[in-house]
C-alpha positions as CSV (number, residue, x, y, z in Angstrom):
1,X,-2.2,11.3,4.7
2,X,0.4,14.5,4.7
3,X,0.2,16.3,7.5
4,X,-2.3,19.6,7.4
5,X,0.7,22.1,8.3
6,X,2.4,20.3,4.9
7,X,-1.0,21.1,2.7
8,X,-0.8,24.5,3.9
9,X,2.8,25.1,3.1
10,X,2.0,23.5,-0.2
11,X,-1.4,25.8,-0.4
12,X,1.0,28.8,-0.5
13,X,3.0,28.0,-3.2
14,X,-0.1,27.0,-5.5
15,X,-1.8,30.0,-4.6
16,X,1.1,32.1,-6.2
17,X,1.2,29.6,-9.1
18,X,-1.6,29.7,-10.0
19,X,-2.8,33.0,-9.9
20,X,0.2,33.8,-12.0
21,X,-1.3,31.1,-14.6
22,X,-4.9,32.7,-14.5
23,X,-3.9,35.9,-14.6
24,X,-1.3,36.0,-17.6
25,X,-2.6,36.6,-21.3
26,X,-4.8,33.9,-22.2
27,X,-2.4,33.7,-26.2
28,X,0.8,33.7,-24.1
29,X,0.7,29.7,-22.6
30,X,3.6,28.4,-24.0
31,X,7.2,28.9,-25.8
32,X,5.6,27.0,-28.5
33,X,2.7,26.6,-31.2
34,X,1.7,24.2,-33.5
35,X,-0.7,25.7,-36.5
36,X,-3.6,23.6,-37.8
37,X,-3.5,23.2,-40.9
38,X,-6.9,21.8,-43.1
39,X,-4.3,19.1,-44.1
40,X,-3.7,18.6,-40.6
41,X,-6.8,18.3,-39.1
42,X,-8.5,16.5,-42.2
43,X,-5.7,13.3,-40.9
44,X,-7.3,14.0,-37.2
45,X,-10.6,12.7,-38.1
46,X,-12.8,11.5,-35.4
47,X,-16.0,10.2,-36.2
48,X,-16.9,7.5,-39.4
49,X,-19.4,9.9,-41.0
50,X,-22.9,9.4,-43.2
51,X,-22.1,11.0,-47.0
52,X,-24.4,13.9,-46.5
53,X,-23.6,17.3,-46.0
54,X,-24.0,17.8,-42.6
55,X,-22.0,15.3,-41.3
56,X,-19.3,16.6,-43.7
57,X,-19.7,19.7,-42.2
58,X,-18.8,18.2,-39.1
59,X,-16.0,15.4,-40.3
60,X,-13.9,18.7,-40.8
61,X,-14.6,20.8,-38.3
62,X,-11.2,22.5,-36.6
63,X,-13.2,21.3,-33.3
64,X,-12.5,17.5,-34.1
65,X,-8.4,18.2,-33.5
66,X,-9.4,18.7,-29.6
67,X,-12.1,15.8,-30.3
68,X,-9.7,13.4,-31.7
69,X,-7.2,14.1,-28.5
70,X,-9.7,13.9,-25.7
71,X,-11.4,11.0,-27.0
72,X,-8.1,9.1,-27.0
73,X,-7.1,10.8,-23.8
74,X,-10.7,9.2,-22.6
75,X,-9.8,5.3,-23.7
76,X,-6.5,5.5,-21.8
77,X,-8.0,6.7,-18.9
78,X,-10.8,3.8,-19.2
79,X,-7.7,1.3,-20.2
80,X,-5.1,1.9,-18.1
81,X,-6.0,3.7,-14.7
82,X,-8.3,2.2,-12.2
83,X,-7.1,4.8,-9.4
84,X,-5.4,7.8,-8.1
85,X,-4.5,10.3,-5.6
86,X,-3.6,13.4,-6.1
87,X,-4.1,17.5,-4.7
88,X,-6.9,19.3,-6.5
89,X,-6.7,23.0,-6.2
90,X,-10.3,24.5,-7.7
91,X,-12.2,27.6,-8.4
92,X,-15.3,28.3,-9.3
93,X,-17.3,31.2,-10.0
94,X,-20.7,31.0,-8.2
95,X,-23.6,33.6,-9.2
96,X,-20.8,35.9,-10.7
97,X,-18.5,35.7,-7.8
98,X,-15.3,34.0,-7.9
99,X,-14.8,32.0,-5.4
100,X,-11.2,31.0,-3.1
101,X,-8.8,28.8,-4.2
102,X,-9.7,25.3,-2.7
103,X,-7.4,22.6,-1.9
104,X,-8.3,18.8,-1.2
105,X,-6.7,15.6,-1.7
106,X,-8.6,13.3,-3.4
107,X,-8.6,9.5,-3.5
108,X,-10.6,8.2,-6.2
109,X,-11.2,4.7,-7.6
110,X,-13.0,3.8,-10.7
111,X,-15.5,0.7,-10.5
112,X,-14.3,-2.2,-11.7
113,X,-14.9,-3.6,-15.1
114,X,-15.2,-7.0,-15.2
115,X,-18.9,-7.4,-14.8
116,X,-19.3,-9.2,-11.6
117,X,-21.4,-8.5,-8.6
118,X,-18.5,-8.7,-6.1
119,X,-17.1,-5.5,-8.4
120,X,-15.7,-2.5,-6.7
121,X,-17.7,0.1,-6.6
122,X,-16.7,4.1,-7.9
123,X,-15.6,6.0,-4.7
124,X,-13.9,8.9,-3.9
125,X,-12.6,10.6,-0.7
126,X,-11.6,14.5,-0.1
127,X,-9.9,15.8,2.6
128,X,-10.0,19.9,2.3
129,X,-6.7,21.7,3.8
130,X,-7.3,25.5,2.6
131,X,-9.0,28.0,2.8
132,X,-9.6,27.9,6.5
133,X,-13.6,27.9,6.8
134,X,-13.0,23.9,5.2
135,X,-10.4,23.2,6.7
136,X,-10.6,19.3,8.0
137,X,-13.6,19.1,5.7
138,X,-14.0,15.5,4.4
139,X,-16.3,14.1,2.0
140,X,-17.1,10.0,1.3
141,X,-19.0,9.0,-1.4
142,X,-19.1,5.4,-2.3
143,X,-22.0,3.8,-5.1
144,X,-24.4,2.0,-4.1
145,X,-23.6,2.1,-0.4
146,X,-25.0,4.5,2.7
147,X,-28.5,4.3,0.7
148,X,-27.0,6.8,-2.1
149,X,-25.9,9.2,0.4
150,X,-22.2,11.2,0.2
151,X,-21.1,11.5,4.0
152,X,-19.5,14.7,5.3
153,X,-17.9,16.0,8.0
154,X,-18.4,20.2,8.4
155,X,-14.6,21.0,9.2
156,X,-13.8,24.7,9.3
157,X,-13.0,27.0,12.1
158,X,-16.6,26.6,14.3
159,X,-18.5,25.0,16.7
160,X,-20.1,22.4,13.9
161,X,-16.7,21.7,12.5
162,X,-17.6,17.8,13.5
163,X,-21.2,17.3,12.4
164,X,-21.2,14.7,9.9
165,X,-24.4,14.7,7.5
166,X,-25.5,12.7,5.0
167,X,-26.6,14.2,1.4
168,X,-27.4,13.4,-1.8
169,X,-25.4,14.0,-4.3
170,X,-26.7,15.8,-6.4
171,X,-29.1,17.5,-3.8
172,X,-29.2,21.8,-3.1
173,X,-27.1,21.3,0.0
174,X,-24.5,19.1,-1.4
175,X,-24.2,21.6,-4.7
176,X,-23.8,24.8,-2.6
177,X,-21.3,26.8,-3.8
178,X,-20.2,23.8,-6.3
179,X,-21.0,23.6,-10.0
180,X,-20.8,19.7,-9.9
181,X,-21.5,17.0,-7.4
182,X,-18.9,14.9,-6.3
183,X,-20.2,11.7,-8.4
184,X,-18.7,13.9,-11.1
185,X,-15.3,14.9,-9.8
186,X,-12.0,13.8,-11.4
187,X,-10.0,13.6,-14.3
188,X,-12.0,11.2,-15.9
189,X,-15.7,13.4,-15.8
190,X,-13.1,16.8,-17.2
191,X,-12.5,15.0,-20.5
192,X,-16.0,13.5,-20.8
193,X,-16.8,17.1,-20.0
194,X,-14.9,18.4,-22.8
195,X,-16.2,15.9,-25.4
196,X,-19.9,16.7,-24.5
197,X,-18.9,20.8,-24.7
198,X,-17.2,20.0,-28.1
199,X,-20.1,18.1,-29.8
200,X,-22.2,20.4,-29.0
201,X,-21.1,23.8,-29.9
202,X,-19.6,21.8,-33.1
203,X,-23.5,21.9,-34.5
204,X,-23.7,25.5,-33.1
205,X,-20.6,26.5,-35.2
206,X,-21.2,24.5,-38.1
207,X,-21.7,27.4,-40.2
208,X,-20.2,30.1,-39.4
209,X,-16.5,28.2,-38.4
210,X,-15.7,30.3,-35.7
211,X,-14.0,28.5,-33.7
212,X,-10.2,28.5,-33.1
213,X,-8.3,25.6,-31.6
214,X,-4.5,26.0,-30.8
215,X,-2.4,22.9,-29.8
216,X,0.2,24.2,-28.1
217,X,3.7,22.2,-26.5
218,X,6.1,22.8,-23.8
219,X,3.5,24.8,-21.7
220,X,4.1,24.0,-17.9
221,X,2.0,23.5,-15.0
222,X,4.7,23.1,-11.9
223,X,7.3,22.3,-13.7
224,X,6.1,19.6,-15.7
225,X,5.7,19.8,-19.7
226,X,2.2,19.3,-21.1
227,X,0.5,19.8,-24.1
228,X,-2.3,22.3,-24.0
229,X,-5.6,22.2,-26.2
230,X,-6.8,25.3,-26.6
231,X,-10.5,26.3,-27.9
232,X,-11.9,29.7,-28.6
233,X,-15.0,31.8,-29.8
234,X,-13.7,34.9,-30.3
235,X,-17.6,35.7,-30.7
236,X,-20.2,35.4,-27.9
237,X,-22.8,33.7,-29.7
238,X,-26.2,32.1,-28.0
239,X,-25.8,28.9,-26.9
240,X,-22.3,29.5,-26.6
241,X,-21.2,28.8,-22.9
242,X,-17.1,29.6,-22.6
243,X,-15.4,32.0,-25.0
244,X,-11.7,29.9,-23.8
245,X,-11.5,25.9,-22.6
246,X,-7.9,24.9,-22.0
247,X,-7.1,21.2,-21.2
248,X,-3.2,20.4,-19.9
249,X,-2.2,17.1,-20.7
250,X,1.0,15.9,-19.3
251,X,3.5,15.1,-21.1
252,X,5.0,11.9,-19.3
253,X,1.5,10.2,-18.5
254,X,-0.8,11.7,-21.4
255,X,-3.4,12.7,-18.3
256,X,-5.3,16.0,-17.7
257,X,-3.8,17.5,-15.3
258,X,-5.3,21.2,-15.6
259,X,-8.6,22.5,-16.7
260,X,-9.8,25.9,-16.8
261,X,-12.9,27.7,-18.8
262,X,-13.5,31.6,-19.2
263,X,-15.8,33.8,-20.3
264,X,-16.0,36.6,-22.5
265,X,-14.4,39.8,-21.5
266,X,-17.1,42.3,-20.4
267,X,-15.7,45.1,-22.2
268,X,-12.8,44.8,-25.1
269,X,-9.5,44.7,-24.7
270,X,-10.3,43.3,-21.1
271,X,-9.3,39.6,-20.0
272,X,-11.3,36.8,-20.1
273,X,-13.5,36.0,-17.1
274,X,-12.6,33.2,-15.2
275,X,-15.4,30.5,-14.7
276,X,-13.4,27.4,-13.4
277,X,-10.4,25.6,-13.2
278,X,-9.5,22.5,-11.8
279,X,-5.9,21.4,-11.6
280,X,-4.5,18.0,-10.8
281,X,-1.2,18.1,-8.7
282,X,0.6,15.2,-7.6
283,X,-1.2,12.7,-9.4
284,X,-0.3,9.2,-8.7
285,X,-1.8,6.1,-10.6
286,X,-3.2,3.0,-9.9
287,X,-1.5,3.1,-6.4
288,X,-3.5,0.2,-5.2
289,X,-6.5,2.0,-3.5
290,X,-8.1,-0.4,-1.3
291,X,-12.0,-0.5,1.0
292,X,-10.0,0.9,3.8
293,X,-9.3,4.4,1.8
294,X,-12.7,4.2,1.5
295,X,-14.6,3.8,4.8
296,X,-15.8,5.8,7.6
297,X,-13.9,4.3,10.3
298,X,-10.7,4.2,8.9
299,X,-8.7,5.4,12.3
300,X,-6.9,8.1,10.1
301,X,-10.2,10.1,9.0
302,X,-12.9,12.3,11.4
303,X,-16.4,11.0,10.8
304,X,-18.4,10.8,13.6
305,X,-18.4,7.5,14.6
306,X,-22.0,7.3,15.4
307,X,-25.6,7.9,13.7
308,X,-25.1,11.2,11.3
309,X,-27.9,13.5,11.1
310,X,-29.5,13.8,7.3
311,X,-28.8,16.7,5.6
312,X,-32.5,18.0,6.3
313,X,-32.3,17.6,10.3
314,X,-29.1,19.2,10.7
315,X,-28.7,22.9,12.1
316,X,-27.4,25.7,9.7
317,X,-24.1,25.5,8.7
318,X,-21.9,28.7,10.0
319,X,-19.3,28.8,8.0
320,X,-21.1,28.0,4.0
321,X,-19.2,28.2,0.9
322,X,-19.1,31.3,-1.1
């Protein structure tokens, strides 16, 4: 695992990257645009539709450009990468407050698909490096193992930085200050994500065809060329959730390696609000994760070694997320 003084210097330049990216005009991504033509996006037909109008309605939708892409960005994941490592750096906004930039790596390995009992199971390990009150923060989730339970270890700056609890998932502790539990991190639950968002607020928009998607090249996320898929509701409508989603495919691998969603400006001319981003640095796959990444007492991780407390016994944390 790199060394925490190399996360940090790392930290530093993503911090200034990126809050460059989030804060530039959200028309002004790349040196490049493709327009979507009817013609266009009539050949980028997703679904096998029913002859009625409503599922016509749909079949031509400008949303299914974006669908078409992230459902074959979906199958390539599913075909071709059982794992992968890599630095995520994420923000979210929590009860209308943005939060810090967080850095982890992550180890992450897909179950297995052939069937059998002796399978690997889906696990995924983070190691926090920034900010400072997470520092040495690690988080172990494997299915079906530790009776369901994610392990973590506190990390951070106090006292309690070595308690190691054991949560649920999906419980109030484990979601504090998160908008989805760790069974859900990864590049694989951002494009299911995205096709969920899309078919839904396809039927929302069905009428009034609203929605504008921009597929734009050559943008850049650290150097390296992706293609960005763009959607917008230039209209806050109910129902609606984000007024911008941008995906960043890379270019060399055809993997997500940015997400970010906003909100509409609160007054016009004003930019978008920020309501998270997730962005995929470093990403190496299919590196041959093995049970070892993947257990408490491998020598190179901080679990307490003996009987963790349950997220209900242990004391109060001192240092909580925003």
């Amino acid at each position: 695992m790199p060394s925490l003084e190399t996360h940090g210097h790392f930290f530093l330049k993503s911090l200034l990257v990126f809050l460059a990216i989030c804060n530039c005009s959200y028309f002004s991504v790349s040196a490049q645009e493709e327009d979507i033509s009817p013609s266009l996006l009539e050949s980028r037909k997703v679904f096998k539709v029913d002859p009625t109008e409503g599922t016509q309605q749909l079949a031509d939708h400008p949303l299914q450009a974006a669908l078409k892409i992230a459902h074959q960005t979906a199958e390539r994941i599913d075909r071709e990468v059982n794992d992968y490592t890599c630095d995520l750096v994420m923000r979210e906004r929590i009860r209308g407050r943005l939060s810090n930039i967080y850095l982890a790596q992550i180890k992450l390995r897909f179950q297995e698909r052939d069937g059998s009992t002796a399978a690997k199971p889906f696990s995924v390990y983070l190691h926090f490096a920034a900010p400072s009150k997470v520092k040495g923060r690690e988080v172990l989730y494997v299915h079906n193992q530790n009776d369901g339970k994610l392990l973590a270890r506190n990390g951070g700056e106090s006292h309690l930085k070595d308690i190691t609890i054991s949560m649920v998932p999906n419980s109030k502790r484990a979601m504090r200050g998160r908008h989805y539990p760790v069974t859900e991190i990864g590049i694989e639950n951002i494009i299911e994500r995205l096709i969920e968002e899309a078919q839904r607020t396809m039927q929302i928009d069905r009428e009034r065809r609203e929605c504008q998607v921009r597929i734009i090249e050559n943008a850049r996320i650290e150097g390296r060329l992706c293609r960005c898929v763009q959607v917008g509701f230039p209209e806050k409508r109910e129902n609606l959730k984000f007024h911008l989603v941008r995906v960043f495919l890379d270019n060399e691998t055809g993997l997500p390696i940015r997400y970010a969603a906003y909100s509409w400006p609160r007054e016009a001319g004003a930019a978008p609000r920020l309501i998270e981003e997730y962005t995929f640095l470093n990403l190496k796959v299919n590196v041959g994760l093995s049970d070892t990444d993947f257990d408490r007492e491998n020598p190179t991780y901080n679990f307490y070694s003996g009987k963790e407390a349950s997220a209900e016994a242990a004391h109060p944390q001192s240092n909580q997320d925003n």
